[in-house]
C-alpha positions as CSV (number, residue, x, y, z in Angstrom):
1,X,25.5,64.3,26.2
2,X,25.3,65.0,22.8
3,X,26.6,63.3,19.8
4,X,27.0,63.8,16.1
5,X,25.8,67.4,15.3
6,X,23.3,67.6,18.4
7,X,21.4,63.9,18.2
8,X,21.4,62.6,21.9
9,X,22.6,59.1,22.8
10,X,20.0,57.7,25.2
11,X,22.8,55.1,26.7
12,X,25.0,57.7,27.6
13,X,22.0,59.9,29.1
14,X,20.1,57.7,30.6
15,X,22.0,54.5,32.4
16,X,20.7,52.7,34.7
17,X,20.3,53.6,38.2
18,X,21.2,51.7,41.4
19,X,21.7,52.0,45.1
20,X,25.2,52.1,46.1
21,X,26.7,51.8,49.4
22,X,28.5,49.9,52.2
23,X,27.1,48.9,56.0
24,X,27.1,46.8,58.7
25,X,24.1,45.0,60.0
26,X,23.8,48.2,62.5
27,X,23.2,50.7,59.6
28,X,20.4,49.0,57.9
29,X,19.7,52.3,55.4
30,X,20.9,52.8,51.9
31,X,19.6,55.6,50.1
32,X,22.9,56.7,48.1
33,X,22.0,56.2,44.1
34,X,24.2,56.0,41.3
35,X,24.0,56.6,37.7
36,X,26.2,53.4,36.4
37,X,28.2,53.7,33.3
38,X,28.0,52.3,30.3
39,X,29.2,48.6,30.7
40,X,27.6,48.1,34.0
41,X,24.2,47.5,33.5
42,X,23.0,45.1,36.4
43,X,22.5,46.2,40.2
44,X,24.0,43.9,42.5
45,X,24.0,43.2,46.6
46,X,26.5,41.3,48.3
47,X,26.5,40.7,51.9
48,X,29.5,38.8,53.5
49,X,30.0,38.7,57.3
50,X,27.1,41.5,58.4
51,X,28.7,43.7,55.6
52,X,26.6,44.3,52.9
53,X,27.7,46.0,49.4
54,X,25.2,47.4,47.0
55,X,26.7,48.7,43.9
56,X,26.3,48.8,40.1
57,X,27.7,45.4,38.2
58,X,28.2,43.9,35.3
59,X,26.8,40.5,34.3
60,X,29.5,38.0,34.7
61,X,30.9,38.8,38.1
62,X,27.2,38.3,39.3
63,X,28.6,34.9,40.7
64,X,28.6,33.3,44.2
65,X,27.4,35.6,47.4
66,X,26.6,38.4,44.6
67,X,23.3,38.4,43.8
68,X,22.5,40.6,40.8
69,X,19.3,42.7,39.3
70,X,18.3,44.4,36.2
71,X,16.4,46.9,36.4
72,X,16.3,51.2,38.1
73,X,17.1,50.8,42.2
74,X,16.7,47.3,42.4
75,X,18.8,46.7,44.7
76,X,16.6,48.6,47.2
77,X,16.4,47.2,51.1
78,X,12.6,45.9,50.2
79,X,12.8,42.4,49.6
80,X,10.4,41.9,46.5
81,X,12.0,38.5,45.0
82,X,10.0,36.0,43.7
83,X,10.6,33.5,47.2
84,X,8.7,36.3,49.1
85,X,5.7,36.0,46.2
86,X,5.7,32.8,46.8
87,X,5.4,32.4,50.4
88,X,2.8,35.3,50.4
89,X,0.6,33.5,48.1
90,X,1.1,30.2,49.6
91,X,0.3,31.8,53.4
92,X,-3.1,33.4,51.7
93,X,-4.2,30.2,50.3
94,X,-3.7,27.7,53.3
95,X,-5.7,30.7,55.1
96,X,-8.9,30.3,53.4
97,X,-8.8,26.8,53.5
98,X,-8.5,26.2,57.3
């Protein structure tokens, strides 16, 4: 979009990008992705009862089974939080000292 007599607004142009779908524990694929508007500027996943959710969110309803990223596709399938870090690291270091 442009704005004021041809100066772009980067917000409006470029928000933030997410994966966005619904699916049962059969489908286990999600590869729809979503510009988000303006106010929602956190990814989010919610799975409740083998259904999960992925969608574009905002920041305060980021509570309870809704866990919330920031950041382009996020939300992806690949887990890549820090508890998977973690145990990778761990598992490498009890390795080399058995």
């Amino acid at each position: 979009s442009q704005l004021f007599g041809g100066l772009s607004s980067p917000v409006l142009t470029y928000g933030l990008r997410c994966y966005s779908c619904t699916y049962s524990s059969e489908l286990k694929s999600c590869n729809n992705i979503v510009n988000c508007g303006f106010l929602f500027n956190w990814c989010a996943t919610m799975k409740i009862s083998g259904v999960t959710t992925k969608s574009c969110q905002i920041k305060a309803l980021c509570v309870g089974p809704m866990k919330c990223c920031k950041g382009d596709l996020c939300n992806s399938a690949v887990p890549t939080g820090s508890s998977l870090l973690l145990l990778l690291v761990s598992s490498a270091f009890t390795s080399l000292f058995l």
